[in-house]
N, C-alpha and C positions, 0 to 999 in steps of 0.2 A: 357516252361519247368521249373519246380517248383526246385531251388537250394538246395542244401542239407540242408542251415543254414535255409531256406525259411519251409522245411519237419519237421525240429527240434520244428521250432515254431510253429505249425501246430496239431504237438504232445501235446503240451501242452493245446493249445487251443480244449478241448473237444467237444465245438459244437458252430456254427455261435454268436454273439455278447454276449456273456455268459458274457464278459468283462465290466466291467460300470465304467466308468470316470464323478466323479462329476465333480462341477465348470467347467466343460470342456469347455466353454470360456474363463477362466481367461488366467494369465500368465502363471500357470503350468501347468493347463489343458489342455491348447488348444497345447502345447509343445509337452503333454505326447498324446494325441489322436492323432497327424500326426507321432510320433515318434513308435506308435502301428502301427497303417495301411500301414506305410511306409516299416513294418516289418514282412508284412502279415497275421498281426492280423484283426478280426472284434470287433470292438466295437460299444458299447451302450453307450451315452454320454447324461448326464443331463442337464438339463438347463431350467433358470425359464423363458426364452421368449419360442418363435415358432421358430424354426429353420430348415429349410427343409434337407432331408440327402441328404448324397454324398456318394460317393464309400468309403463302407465298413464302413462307419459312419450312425447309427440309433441313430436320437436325439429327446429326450424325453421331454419332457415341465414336470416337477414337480417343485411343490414347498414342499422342506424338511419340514416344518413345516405341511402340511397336509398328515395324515398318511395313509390315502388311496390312494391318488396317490402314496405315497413315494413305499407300498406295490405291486401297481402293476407294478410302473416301475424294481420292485426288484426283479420279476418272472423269473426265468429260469438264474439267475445270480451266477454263481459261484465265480468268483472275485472282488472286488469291491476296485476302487480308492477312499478313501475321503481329498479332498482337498477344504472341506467349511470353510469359514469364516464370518463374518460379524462385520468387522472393520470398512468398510465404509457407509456411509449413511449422513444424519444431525445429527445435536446436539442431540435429541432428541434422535434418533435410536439408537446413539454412550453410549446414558447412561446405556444402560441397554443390551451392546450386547452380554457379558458373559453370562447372562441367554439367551439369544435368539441360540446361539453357543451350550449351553449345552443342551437346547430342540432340537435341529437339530440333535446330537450326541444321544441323548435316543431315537428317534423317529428313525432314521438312524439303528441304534442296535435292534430296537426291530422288525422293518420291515424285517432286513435283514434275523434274526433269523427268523421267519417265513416262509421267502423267500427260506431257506437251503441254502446260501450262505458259501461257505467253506473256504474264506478267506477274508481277509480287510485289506488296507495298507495303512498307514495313514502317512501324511508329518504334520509336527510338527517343533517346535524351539527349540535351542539348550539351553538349565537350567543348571543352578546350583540346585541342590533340595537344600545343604544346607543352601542356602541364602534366605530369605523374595525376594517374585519375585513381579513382576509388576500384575498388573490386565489384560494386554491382555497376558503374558507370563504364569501367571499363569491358564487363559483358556485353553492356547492352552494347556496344562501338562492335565489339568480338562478332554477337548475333550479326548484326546488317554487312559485317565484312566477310562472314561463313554464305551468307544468300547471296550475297554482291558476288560470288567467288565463282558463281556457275555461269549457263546460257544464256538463263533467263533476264532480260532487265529488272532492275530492282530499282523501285523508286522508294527514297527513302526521309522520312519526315523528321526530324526532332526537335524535339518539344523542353519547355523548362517547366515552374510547376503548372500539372494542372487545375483549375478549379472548378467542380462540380458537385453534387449533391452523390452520394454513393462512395466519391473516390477518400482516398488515403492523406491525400495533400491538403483536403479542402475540413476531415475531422481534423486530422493535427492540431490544424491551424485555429477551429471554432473551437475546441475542447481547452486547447491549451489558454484561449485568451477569455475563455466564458467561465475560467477554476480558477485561476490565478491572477489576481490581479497585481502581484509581485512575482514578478518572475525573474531566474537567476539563469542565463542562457551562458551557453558556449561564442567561442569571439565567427562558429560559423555564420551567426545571425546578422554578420554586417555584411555578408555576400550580396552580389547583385543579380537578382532575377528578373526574368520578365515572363511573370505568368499570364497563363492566357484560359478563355473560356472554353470548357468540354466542348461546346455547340461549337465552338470555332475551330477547334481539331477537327471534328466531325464533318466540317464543310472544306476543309482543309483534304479530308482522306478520302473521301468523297470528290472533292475534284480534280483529285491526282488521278482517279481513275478515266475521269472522262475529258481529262487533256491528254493529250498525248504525249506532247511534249516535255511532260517531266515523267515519262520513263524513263530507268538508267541514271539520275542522277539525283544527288542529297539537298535537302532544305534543312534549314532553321525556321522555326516558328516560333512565335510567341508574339500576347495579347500590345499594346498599343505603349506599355509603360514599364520602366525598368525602375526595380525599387530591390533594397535590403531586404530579409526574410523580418528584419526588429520594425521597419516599415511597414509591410505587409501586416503584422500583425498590431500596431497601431493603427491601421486603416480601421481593421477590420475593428477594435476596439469603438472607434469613433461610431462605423456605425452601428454598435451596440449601446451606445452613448457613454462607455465607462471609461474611466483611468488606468492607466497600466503604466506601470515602474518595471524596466527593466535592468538588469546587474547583467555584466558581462563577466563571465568567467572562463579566463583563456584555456584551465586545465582540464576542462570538461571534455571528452575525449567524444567521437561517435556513437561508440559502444552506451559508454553511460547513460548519454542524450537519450540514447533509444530506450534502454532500459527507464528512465524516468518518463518519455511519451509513456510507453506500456502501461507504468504504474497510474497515470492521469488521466491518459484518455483513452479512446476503444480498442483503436488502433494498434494492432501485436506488434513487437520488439522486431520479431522477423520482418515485418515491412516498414516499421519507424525507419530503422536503421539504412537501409538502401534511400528512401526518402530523405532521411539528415545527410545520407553520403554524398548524394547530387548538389546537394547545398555548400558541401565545403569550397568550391571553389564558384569565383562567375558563371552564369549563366545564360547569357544575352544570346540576342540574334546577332550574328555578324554577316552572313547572307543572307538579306530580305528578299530575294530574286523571287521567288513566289508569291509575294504579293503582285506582282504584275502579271504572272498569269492567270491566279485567282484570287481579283480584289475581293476583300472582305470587309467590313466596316467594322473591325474590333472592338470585341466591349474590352471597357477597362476592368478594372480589378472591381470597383465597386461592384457596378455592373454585372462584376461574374459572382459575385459574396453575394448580392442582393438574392440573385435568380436562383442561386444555389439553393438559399435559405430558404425562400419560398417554395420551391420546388421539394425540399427535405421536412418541410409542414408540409403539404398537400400530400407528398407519396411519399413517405418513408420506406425504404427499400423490405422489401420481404426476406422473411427466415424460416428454416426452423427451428422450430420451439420443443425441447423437450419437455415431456410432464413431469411435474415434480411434485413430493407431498406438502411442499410449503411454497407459497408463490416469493418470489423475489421481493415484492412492495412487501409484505412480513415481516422476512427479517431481515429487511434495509428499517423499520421502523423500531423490531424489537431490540437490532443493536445499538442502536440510537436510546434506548432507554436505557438499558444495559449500562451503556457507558457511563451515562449521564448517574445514575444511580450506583455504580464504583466509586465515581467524583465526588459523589455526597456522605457513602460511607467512607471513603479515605479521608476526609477531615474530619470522624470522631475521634483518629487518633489524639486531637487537640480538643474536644471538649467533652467526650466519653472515659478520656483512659487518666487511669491518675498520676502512669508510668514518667518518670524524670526525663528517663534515655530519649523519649522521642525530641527535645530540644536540645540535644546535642548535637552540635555542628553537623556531625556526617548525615544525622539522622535528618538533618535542615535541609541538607542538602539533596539528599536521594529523595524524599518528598519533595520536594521543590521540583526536580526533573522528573518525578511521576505525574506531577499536577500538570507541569507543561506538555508532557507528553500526551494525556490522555486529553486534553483541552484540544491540541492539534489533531490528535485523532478524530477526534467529533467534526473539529471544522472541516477534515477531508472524507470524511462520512456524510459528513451533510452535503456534499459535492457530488456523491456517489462515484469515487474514484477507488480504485485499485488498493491505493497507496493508504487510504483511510483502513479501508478494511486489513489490509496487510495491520501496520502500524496496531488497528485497536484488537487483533486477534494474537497478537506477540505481547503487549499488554497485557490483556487477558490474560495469559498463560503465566507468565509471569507473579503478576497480583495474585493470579491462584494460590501457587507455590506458596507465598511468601503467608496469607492468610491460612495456610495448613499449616506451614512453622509454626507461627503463632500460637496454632492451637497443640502444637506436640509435647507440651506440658499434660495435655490430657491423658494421654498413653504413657509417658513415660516420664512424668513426673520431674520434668526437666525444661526450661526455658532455654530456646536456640536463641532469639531476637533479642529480647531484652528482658525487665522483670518479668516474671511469672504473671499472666492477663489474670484480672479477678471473672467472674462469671458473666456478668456483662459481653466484656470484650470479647469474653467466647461466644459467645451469642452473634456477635454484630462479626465474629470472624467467620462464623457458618452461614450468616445473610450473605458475606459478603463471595466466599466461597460459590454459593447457588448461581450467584449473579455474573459473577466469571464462568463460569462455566455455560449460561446462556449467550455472554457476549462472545465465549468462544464458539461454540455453535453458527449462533446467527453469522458470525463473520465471515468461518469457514463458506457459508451457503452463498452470501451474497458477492464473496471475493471469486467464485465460480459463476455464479452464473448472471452479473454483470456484463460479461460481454455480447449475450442474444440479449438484451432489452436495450444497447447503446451501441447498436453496430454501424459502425463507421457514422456518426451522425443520429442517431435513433434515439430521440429523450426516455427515460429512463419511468 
C-alpha cells in the first residue's frame, strides 16, 4: 500500500528515472541517491566507472568531458543534480582543474539543453562576491554562473563546511584535533563559518526539487551556528574530552596548510588545499530566504560531530584494498621498534665508545638534534601520520650513512668521523646499520599505504 507522502512524491516524479544524480558515488551523491529511492523516487545516477544497478538505481558510466556520452545519458531527463568537481587528482591534474570544472559545466549545459531538461540544481560554496575569492572558490561561483547562463532554470544552493562521515571537512577536522593536541595554525582559523549537517544539505537538495519556487534562484545554507574554524575545532576537542593549545601563525600560507593536512591526516593536499581555501575568508549565510520555504530543525555542530562519529564507527566507508606481501599493522609495528631500538643504540656512543670527539660541542649538538629528532618521529609514528613515517624514514637514511662512515676505517684504513672505532663500536655500527635499513623499509611501506586503512576518517 503506497502512503500518502509516498503518492505526493510520485506526483512529481513524472515518469521512471527522469531523475540524474551526478557524482553519485561521492559523499553527496551517494547521500542524495539512497535519500531519493528511500523516498520512492527512481533515479539515474552517473558515474565514470561501471557500476551495476540496484532497486530503483540505473547507473550510467559517463565521462562529463565526452559530449556524446554526456548527451545520451541526458535522454529523457527532466531533473538533474550537479555535484562535479575535480579538486582531487595529482599535482599535475590539480593545476589546471578550474578549466577542467568549467569544461564539465559548458559540456553539462549544452548536453542538457539539448536533452529538454527543465531543471538543474547545483551545490556550490558559500562567497563573499565582494571580496577577491580563492581559485577553487571562485570556480565553484564560475561552475553555477556557466549552468545559470542557459534556458534552463538553475536553482542554486551554497553551502559553508560540511560535516559528515565520509566527507573531507569532517577528517580534516577529527584527524587534525585527535594527533595534535598543540597545534600551530595559520591566522585563516579565526574565519567565521557556519557549518551545517550532510543530512541537512540532503533535505536541503531534495527539497529544492519539490518546491517549485526555488527554481532559477541562489541560497545560502548553513547549520544553526556561526563559529571560527579555532572554534570548531575546540568543539570538537571537548567532545573528545581533550585539551588543545592552539599558536596562530600568520605566515602560514594555503599551500603549506595543505601540505601539513596531507602529512597528518588522510586527506590529500589536492582536496586539503580547496577545503583551507573556502576558509580564508567568512563564510556565513547572509540569505536565510530558504529556510521558509523549507523549514528544517538544524542540528548544531555538535550534533552533526556526534552523528558523523557514530555513523564513521558503525559504517566505515568501503575501498579498495590492494594486496600486499606485508600487511600494513606489520610494519607500522616493526618501525616502531626500529626506531625505538636506533634510540637505544645511538646512546652507546656515550657508554660503549671510549672516543673524546663525541663530547665535543658539535658532536653535543648534532646528537642532541638526532635524539629529538627521532623521539618526534616515534611520537608521530605512534599517531600513524604521514609526517612520522616521512620524518623516521629520512632519519633512517641518514643514521645509515653516518654508521657506514664509522665503519670506513674498515676498508680503508682511515677514520672520516672521528678517532678510529675499536672493534666493539664496529660491531654496534653493523647492528646499528641492519636496523636502519629495516626502519627504512618498514617506513617506505607504511608511508604508502596509510592512506586505504585511514580514508577520510577510517581507523587505522
Amino acid at each position: 500500500m503506497i502512503s500518502e507522502q509516498s503518492s505526493e512524491k510520485r506526483a512529481i516524479q513524472s515518469k521512471p528515472y527522469n531523475i540524474l544524480v551526478t557524482g553519485s558515488t561521492g559523499f553527496i551523491g551517494s547521500r542524495l541517491v539512497k535519500r531519493l529511492t528511500n523516498h520512492g523516487y527512481t533515479v539515474t545516477a552517473l558515474s565514470r566507472r561501471k557500476i551495476p544497478d540496484t532497486e530503483n538505481v540505473r547507473y550510467v558510466q559517463t565521462d562529463v568531458l565526452k559530449e556524446e556520452q554526456l548527451a545520451r545519458t541526458l535522454e529523457g531527463i527532466e531533473v538533474a543534480y550537479y555535484l562535479l568537481h575535480s579538486m582531487e587528482g595529482d599535482k599535475k591534474l590539480w593545476k589546471d582543474f578550474a578549466q577542467r570544472e568549467k569544461l564539465q559545466a559548458q559540456n553539462f549545459l549544452k548536453a542538457a539543453t539539448s536533452a529538454g531538461v527543465k531543471r538543474i540544481i547545483y551545490l556550490g560554496g558559500l562567497i563573499n562576491e565582494a571580496l577577491e575569492l580563492s581559485q577553487h572558490m571562485q570556480s565553484r561561483k564560475d561552475v553555477g554562473d556557466i549552468l545559470a547562463s542557459g534556458s534552463i532554470p538553475v536553482t542554486q544552493l551554497r553551502a559553508s563546511i560540511i560535516i559528515g562521515a565520509g566527507g573531507g571537512s569532517y577528517a580534516m577536522l577529527r584527524y587534525l584535533v585527535e594527533r595534535l593536541p598543540l597545534m600551530v595554525c595559520p591566522k585563516w582559523i579565526k574565519s567565521l563559518a557556519q557549518p551545517i549537517a550532510v543530512d541537512d544539505v540532503i533535505e536541503y537538495l531534495v527539497g529544492c526539487m519539490e518546491h517549485s519556487e526555488t527554481s532559477g534562484k541562489i541560497f545560502d545554507i548553513g547549520g544553526p551556528e556561526q563559529l571560527t574554524y579555532e572554534r570548531l575545532m575546540r568543539v570538537y576537542a571537548t567532545f573528545l574530552n581533550r585539551n588543545l593549545i592552539v599558536i596562530e601563525i600568520p605566515f602560514l600560507t594555503t599551500r603549506l596548510s595543505s601540505y601539513w593536512v596531507d602529512l597528518i591526516t588522510p586527506v590529500k593536499a589536492s582536496l586539503a588545499r580547496p577545503l583551507i581555501d573556502s576558509l580564508v575568508h567568512d563564510t556565513v549565510v547572509r540569505n536565510d530566504s530558504i529556510t521558509k520555504i523549507i523549514p528544517l530543525k538544524l542540528k548544531s555542530v555538535k550534533e552533526s560531530i556526534e552523528i558523523a562519529t557514530k555513523e564513521m564507527s558503525e559504517n566505515p566507508p568501503s575501498e579498495e584494498r590492494t594486496e600486499a606481501k606485508t600487511s600494513f599493522v606489520f610494519n607500522q609495528k616493526l618501525l616502531m621498534v626500529s626506531l625505538v631500538a636506533m634510540l637505544i643504540v645511538g646512546t652507546t656512543y656515550y657508554w660503549l665508545d671510549d672516543r673524546k670527539d663525541v663530547y665535543q660541542p658539535l658532536w653535543l649538538v648534532a646528537s642532541g638534534f638526532w635524539f629529538m629528532t627521532i623521539i618526534v618521529a616515534i611520537l608521530f609514528v605512534n599517531k600513524k601520520t604521514r609526517l612520522g613515517y616521512m620524518i623516521g624514514g629520512l632519519l633512517a637514511w641518514v643514521t645509515l650513512a653516518f654508521w657506514l662512515f664509522d665503519n670506513y676505517s674498515l676498508v680503508f684504513h682511515k677514520s672520516l668521523i672521528a678517532v678510529q672505532p675499536n672493534i666493539n663500536m664496529e660491531i654496534r655500527n653493523f647492528v646499528g646499520v641492519t636496523i636502519a635499513s629495516i626502519a627504512i623499509a618498514a617506513s617506505h611501506n607504511v608511508f604508502h599505504k596509510i592512506r586505504s586503512y585511514q580514508y577520510r576518517g577510517r581507523p587505522a
